[in-house]
N, C-alpha and C positions, 0 to 999 in steps of 0.2 A: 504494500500500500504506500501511495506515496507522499510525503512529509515533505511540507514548505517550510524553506528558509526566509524568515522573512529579509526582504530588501526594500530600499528608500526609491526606488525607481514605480512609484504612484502613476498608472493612467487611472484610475477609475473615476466613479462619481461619487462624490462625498457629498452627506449632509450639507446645505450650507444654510446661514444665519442669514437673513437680511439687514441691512447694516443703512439707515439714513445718514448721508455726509457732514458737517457740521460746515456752518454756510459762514465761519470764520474763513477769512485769507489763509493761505496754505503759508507753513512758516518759512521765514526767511534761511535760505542755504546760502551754506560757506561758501564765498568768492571763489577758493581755490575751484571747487567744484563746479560752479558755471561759465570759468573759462577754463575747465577741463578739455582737452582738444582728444578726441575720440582715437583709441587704441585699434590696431589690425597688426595682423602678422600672416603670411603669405610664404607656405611652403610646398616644397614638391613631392610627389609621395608616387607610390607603386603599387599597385594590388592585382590580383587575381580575380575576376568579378564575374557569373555566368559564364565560367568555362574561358573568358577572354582577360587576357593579359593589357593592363588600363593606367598608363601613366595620367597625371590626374595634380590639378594646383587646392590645395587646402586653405582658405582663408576666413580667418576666422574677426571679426571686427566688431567693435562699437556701436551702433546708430543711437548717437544725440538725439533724444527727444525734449520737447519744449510746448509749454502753456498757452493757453491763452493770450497771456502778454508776450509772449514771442520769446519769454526766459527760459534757456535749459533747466529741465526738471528730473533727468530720469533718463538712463541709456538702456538698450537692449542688444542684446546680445545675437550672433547668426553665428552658426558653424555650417559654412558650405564648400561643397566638391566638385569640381569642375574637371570635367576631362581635358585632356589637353589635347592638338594634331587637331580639331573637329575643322574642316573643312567649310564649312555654311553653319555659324551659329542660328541663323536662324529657322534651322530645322532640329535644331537640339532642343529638347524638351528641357526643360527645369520644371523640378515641384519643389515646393514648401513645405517642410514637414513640422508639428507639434503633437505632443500630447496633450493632457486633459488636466485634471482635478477638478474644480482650479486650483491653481497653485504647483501644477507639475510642472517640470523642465520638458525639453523635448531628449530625455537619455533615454527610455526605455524601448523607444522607436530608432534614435541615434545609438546606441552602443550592444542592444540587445537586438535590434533587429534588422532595418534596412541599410546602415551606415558602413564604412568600408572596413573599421574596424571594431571589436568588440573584445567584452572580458570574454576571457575561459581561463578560470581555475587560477586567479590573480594575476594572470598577463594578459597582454594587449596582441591579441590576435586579427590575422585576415580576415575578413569578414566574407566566406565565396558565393554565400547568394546576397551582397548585397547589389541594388539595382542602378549602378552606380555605367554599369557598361551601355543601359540603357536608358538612364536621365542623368541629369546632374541634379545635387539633395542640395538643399537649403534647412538646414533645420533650427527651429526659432524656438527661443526662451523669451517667454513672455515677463515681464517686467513683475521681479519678485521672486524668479525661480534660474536657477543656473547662474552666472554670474553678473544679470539684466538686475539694476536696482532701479528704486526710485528715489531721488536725491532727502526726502524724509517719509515715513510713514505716511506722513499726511496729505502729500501726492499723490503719493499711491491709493489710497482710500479714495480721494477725489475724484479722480481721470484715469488709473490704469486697474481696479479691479472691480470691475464691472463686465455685463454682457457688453454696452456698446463700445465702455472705453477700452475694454482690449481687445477687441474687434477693429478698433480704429488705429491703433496703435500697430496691431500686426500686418494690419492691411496698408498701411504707411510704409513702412519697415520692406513690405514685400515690394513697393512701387519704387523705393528706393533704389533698393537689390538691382531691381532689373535697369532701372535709368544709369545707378554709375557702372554698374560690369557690362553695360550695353547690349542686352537682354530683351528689349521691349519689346523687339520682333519673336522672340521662340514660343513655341507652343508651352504654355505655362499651369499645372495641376498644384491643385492642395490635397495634402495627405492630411486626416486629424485622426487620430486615437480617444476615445471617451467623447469627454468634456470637448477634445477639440475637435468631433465632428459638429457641436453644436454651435464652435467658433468658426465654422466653415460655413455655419447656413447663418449666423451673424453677419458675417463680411458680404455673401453672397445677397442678406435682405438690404443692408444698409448700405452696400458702396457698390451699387450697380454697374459702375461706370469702368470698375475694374475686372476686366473682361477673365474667363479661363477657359481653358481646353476641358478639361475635368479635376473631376474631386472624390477623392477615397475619403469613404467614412470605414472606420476599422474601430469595432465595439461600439458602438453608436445606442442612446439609451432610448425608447421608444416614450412615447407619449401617453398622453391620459387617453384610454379608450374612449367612445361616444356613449358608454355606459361602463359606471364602474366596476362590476361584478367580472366584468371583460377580462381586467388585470391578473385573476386567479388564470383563466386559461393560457391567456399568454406566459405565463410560469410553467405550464406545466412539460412541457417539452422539453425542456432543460434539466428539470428535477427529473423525468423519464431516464432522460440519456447519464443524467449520472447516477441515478439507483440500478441502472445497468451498467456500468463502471465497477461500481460496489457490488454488482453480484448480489442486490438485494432484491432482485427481482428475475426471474430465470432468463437465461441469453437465448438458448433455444437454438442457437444457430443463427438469431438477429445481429446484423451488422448495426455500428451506431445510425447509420443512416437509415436502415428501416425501422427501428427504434426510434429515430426521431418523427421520419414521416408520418408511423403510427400515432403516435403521440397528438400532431400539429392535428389528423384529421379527426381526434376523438372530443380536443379542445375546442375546434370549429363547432363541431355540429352536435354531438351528442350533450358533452359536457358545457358548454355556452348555453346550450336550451334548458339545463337544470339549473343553472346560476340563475336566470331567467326568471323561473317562476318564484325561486328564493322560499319561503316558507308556505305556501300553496302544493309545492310538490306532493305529491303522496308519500308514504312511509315507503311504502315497499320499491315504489323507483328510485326514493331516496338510499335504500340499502341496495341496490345494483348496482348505482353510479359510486357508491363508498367504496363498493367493494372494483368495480371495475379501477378506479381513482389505486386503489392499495396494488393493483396487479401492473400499474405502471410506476406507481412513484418507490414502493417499497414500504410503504407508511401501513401503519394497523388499520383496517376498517371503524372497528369503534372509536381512534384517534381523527378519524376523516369525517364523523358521526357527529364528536364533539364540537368541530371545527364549522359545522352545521356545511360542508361541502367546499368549504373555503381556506387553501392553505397557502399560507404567504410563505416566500424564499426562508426565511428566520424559521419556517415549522420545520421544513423538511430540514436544513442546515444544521439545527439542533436536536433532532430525532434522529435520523438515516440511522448512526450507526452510535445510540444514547446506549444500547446494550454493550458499547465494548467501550464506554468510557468516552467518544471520540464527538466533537464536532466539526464539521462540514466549511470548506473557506468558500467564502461565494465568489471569491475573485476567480477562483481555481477550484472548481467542486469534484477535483481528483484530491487533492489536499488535506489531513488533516490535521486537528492538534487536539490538547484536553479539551475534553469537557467541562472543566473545572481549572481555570486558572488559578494556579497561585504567585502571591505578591511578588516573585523573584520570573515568572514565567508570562506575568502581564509586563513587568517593567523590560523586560528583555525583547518584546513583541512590537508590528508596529501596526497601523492601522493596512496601511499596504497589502500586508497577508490577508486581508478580510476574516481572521481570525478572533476578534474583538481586541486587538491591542491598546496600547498605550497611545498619546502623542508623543512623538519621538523625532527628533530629525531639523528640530528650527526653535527659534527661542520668538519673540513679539519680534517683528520684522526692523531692524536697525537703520540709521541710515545708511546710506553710501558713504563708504570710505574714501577721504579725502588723499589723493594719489601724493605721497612723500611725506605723508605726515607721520610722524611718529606712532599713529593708528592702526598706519598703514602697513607699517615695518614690521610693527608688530603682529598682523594679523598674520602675514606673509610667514613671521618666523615658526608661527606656533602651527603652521602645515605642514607639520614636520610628517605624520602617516597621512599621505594623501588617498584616497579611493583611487581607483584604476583611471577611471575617466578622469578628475580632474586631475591625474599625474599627467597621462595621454596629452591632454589640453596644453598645459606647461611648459613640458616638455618636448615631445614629438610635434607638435605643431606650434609650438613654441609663443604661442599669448600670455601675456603680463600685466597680472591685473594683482590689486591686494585683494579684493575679493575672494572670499573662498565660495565653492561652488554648492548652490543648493542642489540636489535633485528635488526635493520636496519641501515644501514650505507652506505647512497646514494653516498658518495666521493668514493668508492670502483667503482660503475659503470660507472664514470666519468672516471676513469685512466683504464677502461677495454680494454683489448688488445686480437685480434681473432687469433693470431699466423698464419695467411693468411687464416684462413677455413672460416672467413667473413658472418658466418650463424651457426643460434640459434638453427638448424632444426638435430635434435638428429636421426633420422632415417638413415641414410648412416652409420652412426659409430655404433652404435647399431646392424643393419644389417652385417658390417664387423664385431663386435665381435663375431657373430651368428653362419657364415663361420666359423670363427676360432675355436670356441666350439659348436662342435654341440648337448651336452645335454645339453645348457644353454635353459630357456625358458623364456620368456615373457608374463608380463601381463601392459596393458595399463589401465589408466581412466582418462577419461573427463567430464567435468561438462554442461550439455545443457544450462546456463545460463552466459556462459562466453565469451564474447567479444574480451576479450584481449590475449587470447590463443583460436580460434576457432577450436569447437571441431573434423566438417570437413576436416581443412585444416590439423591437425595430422593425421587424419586415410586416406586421400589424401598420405602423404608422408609415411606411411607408408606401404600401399600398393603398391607404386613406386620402394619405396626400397627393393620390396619383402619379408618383416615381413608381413610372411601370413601362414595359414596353421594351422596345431595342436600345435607347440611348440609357437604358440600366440593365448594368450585371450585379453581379458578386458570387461570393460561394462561402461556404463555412469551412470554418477549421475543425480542426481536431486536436483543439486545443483551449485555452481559459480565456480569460478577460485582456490577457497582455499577449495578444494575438500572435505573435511571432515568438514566445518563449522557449520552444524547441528547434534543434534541428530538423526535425521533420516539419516542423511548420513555416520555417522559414524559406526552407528548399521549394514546399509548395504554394505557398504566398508568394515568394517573389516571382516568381515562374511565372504564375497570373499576374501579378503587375507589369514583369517585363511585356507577355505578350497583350497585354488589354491597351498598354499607353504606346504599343509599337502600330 
């Protein structure tokens, strides 16, 4: 069975607070810092990518961001890959890549999955399915997360964590990209992870004008059904394919995918129409659907009973396997851990494993560190054990910053603000950017092991929204919430990306 380790590299979708701004002026920042003049560093690299051998320039730089009053507030960070020899850039694709929370870096898409290189086993390895032979990656940390600040808390709270404001900010960021490395003409895709499919159908509703060829949503969270009893059945195809995982339910010679299929068409039709009637049903089709409900998820009948036919990701998560001590991670519903945390095994945990952990991994968000100040020296000396990635950063691609590098920085989703849209569900704005460009196209992926983005409840809303037809693909994985987490997932995700953006 298999046991997560947990790690700081967050896409999912976390609780967040809603947070009203305080309509005081934003405080005054250090001089140093507003004539800070923006860092890049520009190196040459080699890799093996799809099979092809890919000399490639790595630059990694600043973008100065600025207020209202036209005052630097807050820089952002880009790590991107460029091939080199290309002939006609203006048939070389570039995407944009992020992840989610909010508050995530873009590492777990960057170092774990599409990027040219990655950890294995505390070194900094070849990356051979990344997609690198057939785009060039741009991948963006959004202001708060990786080594992108905001010059005080209070900026940030203001203008960069929010729906529109980092929707505005990244979609700046990305216009930039393309105007100084002379870009404007290539075929140009966004990639998002979680949260950052939903900052894909932000940029897509609010900055029309900013044209794309297409956009991957990878773990994308679905939306509120047209009736809310709907939410249990889009659950339950996930909980299916992983109480068949667990072997809490007979395999039979079912592959995941006829296990899932069964599942989506029991949810549809059978099971939706007893949600339906809600306590009108009769007793006795109420105990056939319990008991049909237990032959797919692995749950007791009389537990499905209680539950009057309604079981949320947290039932099956904490039940599945309650007889052997264990609970269930929704990030990764192959995963587990105790049943029963103790004080030494919550404080060691993080939220990331969707195991119930601790907050771990960022303190209240600091300012930015003023470059040569004594702050600075200091922040710089105390990195003394670096993570892989931000050694990699440093080092091999040789950027100099005092900042030390977030993956995760949970106070960002605490101060998260919906600018009234009140919902994570990426399918309506996505769908209106679609309207708006009609040869944009679309490719989705979900992972059958993921609880905490069900993979039903996205292709629910996005067949609602009408993201249907030939200008959308996708496929599922065979794997969790951080879509690319295996070799085998990686090998076959990127395969479909290379061939869907060729």
């Amino acid at each position: 069975m298999k046991r997560l380790r947990p790690t700081l590299c967050l896409s999912g979708i976390l609780a967040v607070a809603l947070f009203t701004p305080s309509l005081a002026l934003v405080s005054q920042v250090p001089q140093a810092l507003i004539e800070h003049q923006a860092s890049v560093a520009v190196t040459k690299q080699t890799g093996t990518f799809g099979g092809q051998s890919v000399a490639y320039t790595a630059i990694v730089e600043e973008n100065i961001l600025k207020g209202p009053d036209s005052v630097p507030n807050a820089f952002l960070v880009t790590i991107a890959y460029v091939r080199d020899g290309v002939r006609d850039q203006t048939k070389r694709p570039v995407a944009f890549v992020f992840n989610g929370g909010p508050g995530a870096s873009s590492s777990p898409l960057h170092f774990n999955g599409i990027g040219p290189r990655v950890a294995s086993g505390g070194a900094v390895v070849n990356n051979p399915h990344s997609i690198l032979d057939a785009v060039d990656l741009v991948f963006v940390d959004p202001v708060g997360t990786g080594f992108s600040r905001p010059y005080t808390t209070e900026v940030g709270k203001q203008f960069y964590w929010s729906l529109n404001g980092d929707a505005a900010s990244v979609k700046e960021v990305v216009e930039r990209w393309l105007r100084t490395h002379r870009r404007e003409s290539s075929p140009r895709y966004l990639i998002g992870e979680s949260y950052g499919a939903t900052r894909i159908a932000a940029i897509l509703r609010n900055h029309k004008e900013l044209k794309f060829d297409g956009v991957v949503l990878i773990s994308a969270l679905g939306g509120n059904p047209p009736q809310p009893y709907l939410a249990y059945a889009r659950n339950l195809p996930s909980m299916a394919v992983s109480a068949w995982y667990h072997e809490k339910i007979p395999r039979a010679g079912r592959s995941v995918d006829q296990m899932w299929n069964e599942a989506i068409a029991y949810a549809k039709n059978e099971y939706s129409a007893a949600l339906a009637r809600g306590d009108s049903l009769p007793a006795d089709e109420r105990s056939r659907v319990a008991e049909r409900l237990s032959s797919l998820t692995g749950l007791p009948t009389d537990f499905i009973l209680e539950k009057k036919l309604k079981l949320s990701p947290q039932d099956w998560l904490m039940n599945i396997l309650k007889d052997k001590g264990l609970r269930v991670s929704n990030q990764d519903t192959r995963a587990t851990g105790p049943l029963v945390l103790t004080a030494e095994q919550a404080a060691a945990s993080s939220p990331a494993d969707g195991l119930g952990g601790t907050r771990i991994g960022t303190a209240m968000q600091a300012p930015a560190l003023v470059p040569g100040s004594p702050e600075a020296a200091a922040s710089v000396a105390a990195q003394r054990t670096l993570t892989p990635l931000e050694n990699y950063l440093r080092t091999e691609l040789q950027f100099k910053t005092p900042e030390p590098y977030r993956s995760l920085n949970l106070d960002i989703n605490g101060f998260w603000r919906f600018n009234g849209i009140g919902t994570f569900d990426p399918a309506p704005g996505v769908a209106d950017g679609m309207r708006a460009n009609q040869s944009m196209r679309m490719f989705w992926i979900q992972g059958y092991f993921d609880l905490n983005t069900p993979a039903y409840a996205a292709l629910a809303s996005y067949e609602e929204a009408g993201l249907t037809g030939e200008r959308v693909t996708g496929m599922m994985a065979p794997g969790p919430h951080t879509a690319f987490a295996t070799d085998e997932t990686k090998q076959l995700l990127s395969a479909a990306l290379r061939k869907w953006i060729r």
